[in-house]
KOLTOR-436686 format. One record per residue (C-alpha): residue number from 1; x, y negated, z negated. Coordinates in steps of 0.05 Angstrom, whole numbers, plus 32768, in hexadecimal, padded with zeros to 4 digits. Example, Ala and Ser with C-alpha at 12.3 -4.5 7.8 and 13.67 -1.06 7.14 Angstrom:
REM residues 2
R,num,x,y,z
R,1,80F6,805A,7F64;
R,2,8111,8015,7F71;
//
This chain:
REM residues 442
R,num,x,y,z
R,1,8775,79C7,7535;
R,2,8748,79A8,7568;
R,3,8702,79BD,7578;
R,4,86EB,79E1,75B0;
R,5,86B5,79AF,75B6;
R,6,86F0,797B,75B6;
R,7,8718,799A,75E8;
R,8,86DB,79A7,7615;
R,9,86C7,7951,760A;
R,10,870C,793F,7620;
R,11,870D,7974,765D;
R,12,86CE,795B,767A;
R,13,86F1,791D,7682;
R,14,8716,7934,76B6;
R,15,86DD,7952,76D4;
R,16,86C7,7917,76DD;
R,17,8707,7904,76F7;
R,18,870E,7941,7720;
R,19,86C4,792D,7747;
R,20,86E9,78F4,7768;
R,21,872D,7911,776C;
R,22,8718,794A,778F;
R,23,86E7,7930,77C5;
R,24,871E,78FB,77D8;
R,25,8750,7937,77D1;
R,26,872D,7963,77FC;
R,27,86F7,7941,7823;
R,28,8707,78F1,7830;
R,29,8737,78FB,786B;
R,30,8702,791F,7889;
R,31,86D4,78EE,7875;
R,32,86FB,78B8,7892;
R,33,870A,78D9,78D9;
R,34,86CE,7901,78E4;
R,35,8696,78D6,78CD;
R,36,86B4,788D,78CA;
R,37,86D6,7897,7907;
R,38,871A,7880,78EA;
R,39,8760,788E,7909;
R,40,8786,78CA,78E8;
R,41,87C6,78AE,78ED;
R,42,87A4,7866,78D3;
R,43,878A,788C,7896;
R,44,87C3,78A9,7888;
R,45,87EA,786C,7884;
R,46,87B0,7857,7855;
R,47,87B9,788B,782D;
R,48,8801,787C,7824;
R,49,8800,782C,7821;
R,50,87C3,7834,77E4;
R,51,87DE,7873,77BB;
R,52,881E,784B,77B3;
R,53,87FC,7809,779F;
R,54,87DC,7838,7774;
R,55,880F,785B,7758;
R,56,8837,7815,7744;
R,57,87F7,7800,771E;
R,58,87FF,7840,76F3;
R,59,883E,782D,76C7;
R,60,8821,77ED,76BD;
R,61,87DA,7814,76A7;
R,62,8801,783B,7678;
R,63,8821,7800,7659;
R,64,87E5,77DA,7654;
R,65,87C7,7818,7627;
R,66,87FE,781B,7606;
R,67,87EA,77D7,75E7;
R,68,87AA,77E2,75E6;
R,69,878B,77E6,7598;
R,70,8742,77EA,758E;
R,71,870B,7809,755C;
R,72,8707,783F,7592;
R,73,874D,7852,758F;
R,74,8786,7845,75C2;
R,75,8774,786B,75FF;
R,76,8720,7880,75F6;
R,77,8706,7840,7600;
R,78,871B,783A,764C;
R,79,86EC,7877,7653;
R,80,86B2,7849,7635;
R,81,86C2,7807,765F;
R,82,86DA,7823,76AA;
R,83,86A3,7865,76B1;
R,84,866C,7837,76D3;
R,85,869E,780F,76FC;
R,86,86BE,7855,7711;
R,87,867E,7874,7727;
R,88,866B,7835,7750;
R,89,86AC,782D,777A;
R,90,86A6,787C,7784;
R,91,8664,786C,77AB;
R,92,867D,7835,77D5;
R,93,86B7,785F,77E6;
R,94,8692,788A,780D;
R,95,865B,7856,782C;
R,96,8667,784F,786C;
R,97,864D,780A,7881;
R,98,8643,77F3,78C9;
R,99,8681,77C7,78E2;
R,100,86A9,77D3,791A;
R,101,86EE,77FF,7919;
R,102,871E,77C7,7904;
R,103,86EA,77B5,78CD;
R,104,86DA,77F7,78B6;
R,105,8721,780C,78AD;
R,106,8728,77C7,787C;
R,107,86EE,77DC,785A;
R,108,8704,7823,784A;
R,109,874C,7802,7832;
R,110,872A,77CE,7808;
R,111,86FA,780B,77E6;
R,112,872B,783F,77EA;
R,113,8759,780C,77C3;
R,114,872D,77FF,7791;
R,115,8717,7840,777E;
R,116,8765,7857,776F;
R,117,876B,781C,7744;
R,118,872F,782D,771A;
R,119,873F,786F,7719;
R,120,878C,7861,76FF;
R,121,8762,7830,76CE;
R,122,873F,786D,76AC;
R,123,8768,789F,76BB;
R,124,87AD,788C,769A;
R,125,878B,787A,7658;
R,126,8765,78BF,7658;
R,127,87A2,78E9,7670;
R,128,87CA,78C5,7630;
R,129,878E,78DB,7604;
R,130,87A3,7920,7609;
R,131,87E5,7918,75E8;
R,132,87C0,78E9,75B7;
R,133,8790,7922,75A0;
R,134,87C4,794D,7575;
R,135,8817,7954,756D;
R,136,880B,79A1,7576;
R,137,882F,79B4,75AD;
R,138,880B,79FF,75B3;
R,139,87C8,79D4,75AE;
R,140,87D9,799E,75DA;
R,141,87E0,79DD,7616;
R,142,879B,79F5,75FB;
R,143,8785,79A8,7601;
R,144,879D,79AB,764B;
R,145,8778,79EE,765E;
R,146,8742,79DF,764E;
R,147,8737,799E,766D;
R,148,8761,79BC,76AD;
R,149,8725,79F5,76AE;
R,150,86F4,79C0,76AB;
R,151,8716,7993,76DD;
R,152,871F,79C7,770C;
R,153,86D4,79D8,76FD;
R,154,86C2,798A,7718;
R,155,86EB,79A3,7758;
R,156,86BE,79E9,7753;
R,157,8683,79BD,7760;
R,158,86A3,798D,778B;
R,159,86B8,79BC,77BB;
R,160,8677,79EB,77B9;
R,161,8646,79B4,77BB;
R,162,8666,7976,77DF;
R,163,8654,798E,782B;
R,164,8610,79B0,7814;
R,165,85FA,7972,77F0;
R,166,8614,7946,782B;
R,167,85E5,796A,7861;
R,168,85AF,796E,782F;
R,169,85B5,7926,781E;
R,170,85C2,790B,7865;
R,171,8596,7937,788C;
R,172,85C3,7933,78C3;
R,173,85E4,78F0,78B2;
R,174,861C,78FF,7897;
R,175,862E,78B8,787F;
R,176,85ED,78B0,785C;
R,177,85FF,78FA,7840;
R,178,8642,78E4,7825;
R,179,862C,78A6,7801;
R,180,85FA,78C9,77DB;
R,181,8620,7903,77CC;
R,182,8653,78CE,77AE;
R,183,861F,78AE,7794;
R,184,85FF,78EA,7763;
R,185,8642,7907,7750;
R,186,8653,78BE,7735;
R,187,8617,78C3,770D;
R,188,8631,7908,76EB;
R,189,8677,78EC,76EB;
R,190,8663,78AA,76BD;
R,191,863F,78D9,7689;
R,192,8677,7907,7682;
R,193,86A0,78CA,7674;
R,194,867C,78B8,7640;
R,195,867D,78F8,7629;
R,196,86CC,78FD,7624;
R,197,86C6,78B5,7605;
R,198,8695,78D1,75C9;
R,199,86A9,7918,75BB;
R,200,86F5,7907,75B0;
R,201,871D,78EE,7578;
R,202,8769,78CF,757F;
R,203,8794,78EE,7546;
R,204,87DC,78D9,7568;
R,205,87E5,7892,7554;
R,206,8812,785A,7574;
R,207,8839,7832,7536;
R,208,882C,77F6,753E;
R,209,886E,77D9,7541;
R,210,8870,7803,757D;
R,211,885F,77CB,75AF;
R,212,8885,77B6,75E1;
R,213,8883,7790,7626;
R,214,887B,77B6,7669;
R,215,88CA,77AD,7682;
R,216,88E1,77BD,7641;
R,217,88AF,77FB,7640;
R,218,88D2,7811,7686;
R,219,8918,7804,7666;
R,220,8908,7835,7629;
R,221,88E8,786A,7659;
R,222,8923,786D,7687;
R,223,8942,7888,764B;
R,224,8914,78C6,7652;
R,225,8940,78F8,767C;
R,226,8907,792C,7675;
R,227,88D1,7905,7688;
R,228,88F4,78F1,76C6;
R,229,88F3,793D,76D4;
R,230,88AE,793E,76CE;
R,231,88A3,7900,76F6;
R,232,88CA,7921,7734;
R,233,88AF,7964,772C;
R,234,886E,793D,7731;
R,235,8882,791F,7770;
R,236,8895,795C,779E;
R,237,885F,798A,777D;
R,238,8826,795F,778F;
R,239,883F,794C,77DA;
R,240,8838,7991,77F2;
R,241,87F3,799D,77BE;
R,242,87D1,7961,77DC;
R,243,87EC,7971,7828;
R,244,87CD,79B3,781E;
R,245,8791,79A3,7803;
R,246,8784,796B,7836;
R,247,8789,7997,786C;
R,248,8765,79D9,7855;
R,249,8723,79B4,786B;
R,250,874B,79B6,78B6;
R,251,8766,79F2,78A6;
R,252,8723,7A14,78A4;
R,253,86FF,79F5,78DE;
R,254,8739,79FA,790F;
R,255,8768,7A3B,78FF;
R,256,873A,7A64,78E3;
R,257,8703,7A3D,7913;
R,258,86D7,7A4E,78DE;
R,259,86AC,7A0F,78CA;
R,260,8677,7A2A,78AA;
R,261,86B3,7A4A,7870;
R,262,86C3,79FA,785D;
R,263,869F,79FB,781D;
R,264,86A8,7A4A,7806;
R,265,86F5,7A43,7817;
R,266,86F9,7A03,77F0;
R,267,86D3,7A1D,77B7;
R,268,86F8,7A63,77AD;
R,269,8735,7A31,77AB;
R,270,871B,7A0E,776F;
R,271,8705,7A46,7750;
R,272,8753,7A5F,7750;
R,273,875F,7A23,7734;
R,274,872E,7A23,76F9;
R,275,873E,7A6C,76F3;
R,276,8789,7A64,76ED;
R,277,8782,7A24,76B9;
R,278,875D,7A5C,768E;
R,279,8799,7A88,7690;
R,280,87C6,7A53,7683;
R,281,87BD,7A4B,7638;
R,282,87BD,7A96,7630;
R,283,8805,7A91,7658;
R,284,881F,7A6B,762E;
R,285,8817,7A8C,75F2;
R,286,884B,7AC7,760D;
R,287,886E,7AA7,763E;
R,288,88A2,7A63,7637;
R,289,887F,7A2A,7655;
R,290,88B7,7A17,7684;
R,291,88CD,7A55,7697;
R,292,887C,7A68,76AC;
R,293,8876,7A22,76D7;
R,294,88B1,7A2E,76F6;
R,295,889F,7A7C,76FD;
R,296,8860,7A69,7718;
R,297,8872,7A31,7752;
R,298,88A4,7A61,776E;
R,299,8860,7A8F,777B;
R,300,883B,7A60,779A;
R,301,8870,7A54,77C4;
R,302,886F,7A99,77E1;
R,303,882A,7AA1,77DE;
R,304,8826,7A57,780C;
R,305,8862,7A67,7835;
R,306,8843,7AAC,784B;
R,307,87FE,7A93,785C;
R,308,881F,7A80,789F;
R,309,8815,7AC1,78B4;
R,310,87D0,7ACE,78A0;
R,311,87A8,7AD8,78ED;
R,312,8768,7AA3,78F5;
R,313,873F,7AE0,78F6;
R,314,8757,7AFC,78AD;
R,315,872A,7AC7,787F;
R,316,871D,7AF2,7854;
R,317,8772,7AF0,783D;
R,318,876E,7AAE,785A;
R,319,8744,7A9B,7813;
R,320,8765,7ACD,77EC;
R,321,87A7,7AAC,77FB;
R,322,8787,7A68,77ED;
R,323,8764,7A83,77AB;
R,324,87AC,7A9A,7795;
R,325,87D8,7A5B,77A5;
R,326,87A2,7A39,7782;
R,327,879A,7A63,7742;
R,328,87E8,7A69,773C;
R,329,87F6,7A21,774C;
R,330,87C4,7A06,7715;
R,331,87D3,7A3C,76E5;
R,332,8812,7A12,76DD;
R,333,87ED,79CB,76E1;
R,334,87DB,79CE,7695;
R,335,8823,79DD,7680;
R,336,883D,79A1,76A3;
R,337,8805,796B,7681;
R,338,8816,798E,7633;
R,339,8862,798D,7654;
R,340,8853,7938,765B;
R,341,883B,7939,760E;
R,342,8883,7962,75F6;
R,343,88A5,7929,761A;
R,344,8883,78F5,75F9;
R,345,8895,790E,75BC;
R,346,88DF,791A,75DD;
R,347,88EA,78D3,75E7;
R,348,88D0,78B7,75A8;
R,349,8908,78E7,757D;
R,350,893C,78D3,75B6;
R,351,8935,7881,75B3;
R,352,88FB,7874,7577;
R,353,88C8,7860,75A2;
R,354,8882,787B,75BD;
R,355,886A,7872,75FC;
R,356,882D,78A4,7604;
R,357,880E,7876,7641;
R,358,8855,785F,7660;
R,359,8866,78A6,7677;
R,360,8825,78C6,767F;
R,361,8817,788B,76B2;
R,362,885A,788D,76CA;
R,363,885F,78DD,76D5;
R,364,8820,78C3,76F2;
R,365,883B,7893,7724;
R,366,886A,78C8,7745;
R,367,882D,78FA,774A;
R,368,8801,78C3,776C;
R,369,8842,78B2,7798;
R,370,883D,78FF,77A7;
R,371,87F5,78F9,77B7;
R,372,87FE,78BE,77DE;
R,373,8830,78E1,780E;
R,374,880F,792A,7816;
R,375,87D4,7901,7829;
R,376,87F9,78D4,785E;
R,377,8829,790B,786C;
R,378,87DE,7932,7880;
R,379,87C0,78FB,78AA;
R,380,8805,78ED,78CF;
R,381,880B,793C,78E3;
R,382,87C7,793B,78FD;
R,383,87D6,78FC,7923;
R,384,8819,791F,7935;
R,385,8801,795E,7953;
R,386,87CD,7938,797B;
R,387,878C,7943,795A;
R,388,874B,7930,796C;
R,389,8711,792F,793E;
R,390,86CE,7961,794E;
R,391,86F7,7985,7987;
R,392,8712,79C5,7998;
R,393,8765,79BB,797F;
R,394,879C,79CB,79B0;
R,395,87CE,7A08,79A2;
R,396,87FF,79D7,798A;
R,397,87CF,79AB,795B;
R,398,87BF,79EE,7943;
R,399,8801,79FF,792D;
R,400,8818,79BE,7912;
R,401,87DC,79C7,78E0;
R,402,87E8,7A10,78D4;
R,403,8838,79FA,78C0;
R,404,881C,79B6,7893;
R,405,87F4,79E3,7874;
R,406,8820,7A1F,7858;
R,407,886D,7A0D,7863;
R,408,8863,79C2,784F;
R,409,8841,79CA,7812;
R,410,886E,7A0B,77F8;
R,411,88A8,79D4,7802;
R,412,8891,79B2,77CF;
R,413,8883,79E3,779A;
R,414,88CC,79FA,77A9;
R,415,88EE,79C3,7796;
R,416,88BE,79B7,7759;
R,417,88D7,79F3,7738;
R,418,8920,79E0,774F;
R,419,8915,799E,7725;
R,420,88F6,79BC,76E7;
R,421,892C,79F3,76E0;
R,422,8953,79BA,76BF;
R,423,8921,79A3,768E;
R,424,8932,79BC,7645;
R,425,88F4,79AB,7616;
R,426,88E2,79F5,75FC;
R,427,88B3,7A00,75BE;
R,428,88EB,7A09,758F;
R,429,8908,79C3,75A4;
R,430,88C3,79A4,759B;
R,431,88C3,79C2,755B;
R,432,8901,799F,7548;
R,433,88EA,795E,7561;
R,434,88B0,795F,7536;
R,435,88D0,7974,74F5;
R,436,8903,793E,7502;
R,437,88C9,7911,7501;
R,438,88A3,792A,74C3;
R,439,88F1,792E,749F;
R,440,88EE,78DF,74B9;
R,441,88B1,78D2,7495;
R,442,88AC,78FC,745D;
//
């Protein structure tokens, strides 16, 4: 049995994660049109062009912690060497320095670059930790909720204090606001870090004739059938999340024309979030893992479908809806990660072979390929339906958001659950796989 104190040191990892991941989730395209001045349809090809150099690095992330062997362990001393370098790309990120448009735009690419490959640099070793902090598969689901309720509570304060900090920082300039925003919650990002780094212990250890070469690594995964479930499932689901979540900012200001709800509409959204990672373990417990993710996506598409026909003058349903896509969409989030564990353990029965960092970073990849398209897929409908930053939108840029930001996403969730109706890893054949292995050593 783990700690609670453990679990909570590894979950405020990805709070720390989350601080970043969030406020470019929710708040850089907003960032880059409304106070850089950028095209939409030039940051969304961004978007796209970065998240897939950054999702190629991943595999090759994974493969490089998979070699990794240190006094720290395999995966906790990434935490230790990349948290200051993390914090300090997160800061120039969101400085906005004075160039002209051409220039700017190569700045934000060079930064924006940067910043997804330190965070795949950090990220995929800490992800891997989780399955390296106990075989247990009913722990390795408590693992995940709690450090999906704490990573959810990093977008809790991300989304209730990123604007309010930004006008209290700026004054009025909102550049100056952002870069010192970025700059404080770096400072709180590093320490928790560090945190994770201390307060955790890997148990899960890599052979060592377990080594292998990054194309033979790829090779062996391939062999994975459930992990490429995962990987696609990964894919779909987080093109319509991060479409959705891009736009609710737009959503806010310009169909329910209601500005000054940014920040409380983002905020009940994470708390769904935090709320339904809570529930998660507790789901779990009752309820077979696969059959409750798939259970749960095919909600969240109805709840996200519907929301088309929620009037601009009905916020009050208008964040209910929100609060319930969000609580039943992440509800399921810490099933998938312990899901990513039962398939490590999958592949080593099925061809003798562990690779903990191969396919968490390569599950990985095809969620940061899903990022990288909701959030090109966001900036090209804006461009598409003819918006204009700061202005009153026309009827039909109004309706092109209002479909990107229901029908789009529920697409996504739908064929999700389509994918993961074929994956086959219950408890009982976990189970199996691990007596098989202590039969094998014993």
């Amino acid at each position: 049995m783990i700690s609670v104190k453990e679990k909570i040191a590894y979950g405020l990892g990805d709070t720390a994660s989350n601080i970043i991941f969030q406020t470019v989730m929710m708040f850089l395209l907003i960032y880059y049109t409304d106070v850089v001045g950028l095209a939409p349809e030039a940051v969304g090809t961004m978007f796209l062009i970065v998240r897939i150099f950054d999702a190629v690095t991943d595999p090759i992330m994974g493969n490089i912690a998979d070699r990794t062997r240190s006094k720290w362990g395999q995966f906790r001393p990434f935490l230790l060497w990349l948290a200051l370098p993390f914090g300090l790309i997160s800061v120039l990120a969101f400085t906005t320095p004075d160039l002209a448009d051409d220039q700017k735009l190569i700045y934000a690419f060079v930064t924006y670059t940067l910043l997804m490959l330190v965070y795949t640099a950090i990220n995929i070793p800490y992800c891997a930790l989780g399955g390296a902090l106990t075989a247990n598969p009913k722990e390795r689901v408590s693992v995940q909720s709690y450090r999906f309720v704490l990573a959810m509570l990093g977008g809790v304060f991300v989304a209730s204090c990123t604007m309010p900090l930004v006008e209290w920082f700026g004054s009025g300039d909102k550049a100056k606001g952002y870069q010192l925003t970025m700059a404080a919650m770096s400072v709180v990002g590093v320490l928790f870090f560090l945190v994770c780094f201390a307060g955790t212990k890997e148990r899960v250890r890599v052979p060592s004739e377990h080594k292998h070469n990054f194309i033979d690594g790829l090779k062996l995964l391939w062999q994975n059938d459930q992990a490429r479930l995962l990987c696609l499932a990964g894919l779909f689901l987080l093109t319509g999340q991060v479409l959705k979540i891009t736009l609710a900012v737009y959503y806010v200001k310009y169909i329910l024309v209601r500005e000054d709800l940014i920040t409380p509409f983002m905020t009940i959204g994470m708390v769904g979030s935090m709320l339904g990672c809570a529930f998660s373990q507790t789901l779990a417990k009752y309820v077979c893992k696969i059959k409750a993710y798939i259970s749960l996506q095919l909600l969240a598409v109805a709840v996200c479908a519907l929301a088309i026909f929620i009037a601009p003058d009905q916020t009050l349903l208008a964040c209910a809806a929100f609060f319930i896509w969000k609580f039943l969409l992440d509800m399921a989030t810490p099933l998938l990660w312990a899901m990513m564990a039962d398939t490590i353990d999958y592949g080593e029965w099925k061809i003798g072979i562990r690779l903990s960092g191969m396919v968490y970073s390569t599950v990985i990849f095809f969620i940061k390929l899903g990022i990288a398209l909701g959030g090109a897929l966001a900036g090209w409908a804006l461009a598409y339906y003819g918006y204009q930053a700061d202005t009153t939108q026309t009827a039909e840029t109004q309706q092109g958001i209002l479909y990107s930001f229901t029908l789009f996403p529920a697409l996504g969730s739908l064929i999700a659950a389509l994918i993961m109706t074929r994956y086959t890893l219950t408890s009982s054949k976990i189970e199996q796989i691990h007596l098989a292995f202590n039969a094998k050593s014993s």
